[in-house]
Steps between C-alpha positions, in 0.01 A plus 500: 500500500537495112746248413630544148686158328717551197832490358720845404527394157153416404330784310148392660635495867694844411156653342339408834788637708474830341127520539496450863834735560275765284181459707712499834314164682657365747660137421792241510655412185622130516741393210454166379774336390413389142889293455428321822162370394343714824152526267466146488516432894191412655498829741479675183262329266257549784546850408486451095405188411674532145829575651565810362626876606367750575207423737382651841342381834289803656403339827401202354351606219719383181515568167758485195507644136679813546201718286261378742732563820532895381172510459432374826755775692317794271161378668689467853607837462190682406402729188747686374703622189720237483218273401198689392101387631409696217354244177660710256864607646530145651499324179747758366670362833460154427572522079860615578516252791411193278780685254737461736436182674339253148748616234801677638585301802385169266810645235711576762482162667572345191823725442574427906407154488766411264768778513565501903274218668637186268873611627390478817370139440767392283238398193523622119283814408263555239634700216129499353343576842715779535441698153137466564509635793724803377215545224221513704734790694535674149151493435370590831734765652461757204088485639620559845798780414201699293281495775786660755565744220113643590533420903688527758400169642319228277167563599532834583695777692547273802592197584278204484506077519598522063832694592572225779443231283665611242812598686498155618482326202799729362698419794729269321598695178834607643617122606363404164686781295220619351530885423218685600654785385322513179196578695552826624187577668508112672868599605413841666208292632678290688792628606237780686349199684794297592628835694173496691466392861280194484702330238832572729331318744472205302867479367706710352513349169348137321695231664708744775398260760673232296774514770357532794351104474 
């Protein structure tokens, strides 16, 4: 079976998560506990050498980087909508995916990095690191509220890999306290999707499984 490594508060494991609750494959999720130093452990770097979440063990076949791992359960599941075999619609697909995953989730991680994750570790954050990553937000999310002014989803009228990404990489705004509000279209966006069935399945919320660990 599919076996699925990450952590609940990684926005790469989470991207991956929602991918494979979208596309309905069959798989065990195994949380890796980041605090504990599980990535490190030998059982595990056999899995990803570079000791990092999320990665995935498909009857022995393993791989890491969460773009490549979704790309890897579209092709498992066949052609379909969600990622396009057409040239054309699959690079809309893929231009709102690499949105999403190389300068959202980047800014986000930044504001994350250094708002929540530092508190966890007891270490100072970095005021700098921070307001760059809340400008990069500013200049990307106007892009991204424009284009779900004009669609229902960000490639289109359905749902696709860009909306999954990006969802993921917005996952921590609320912990973060940044106001999304602003973006109306984002907003509408994504409170539609969080009320959907496969991301229920995933959690309830960023960070709900924060007490069941």
């Amino acid at each position: 079976m599919l076996k699925i490594y990450g952590h609940f508060m990684s926005m790469p494991t989470n991207k991956v998560r929602l991918c494979v609750s979208y596309l309905e494959l069959p798989h065990e999720y195994i949380h890796v506990d980041l605090q504990a130093g599980e990535q490190l452990k030998p059982e595990y770097l056999e899995t990803n050498p570079a000791g990092r979440v999320p990665a995935i063990d498909d009857s022995g076949f393993k791989l890491s980087q969460s773009d490549a791992i979704n790309k890897y359960l579209c092709a498992l599941s066949g052609p379909s909508s969600f990622y396009p075999p057409e040239p054309q619609e699959q690079a809309v697909v893929n231009q709102w995916a690499d949105m999403g995953s190389h300068h959202v989730m980047q800014a986000m991680a930044r504001v994350f990095f250094n708002k929540i994750v530092c508190k966890l570790l007891g270490q100072e954050p970095d005021a700098a690191s921070i307001t760059t990553g809340e400008n990069m937000l500013a200049r990307d999310l106007p892009l991204i509220n424009s284009q779900l002014q004009e669609n229902i989803h960000l490639a289109g009228d359905h749902i696709t890999l860009a909306d999954i990404n990006l969802q993921a990489a917005l996952e921590p705004a609320d912990m973060c306290g940044i106001d999304l509000s602003e973006y109306a279209a984002i907003a509408k966006w994504r409170a539609e999707l969080m009320r959907q069935e496969f991301y229920q399945r995933v959690h309830a919320h960023f960070a709900s499984e924060m007490n069941e660990t």
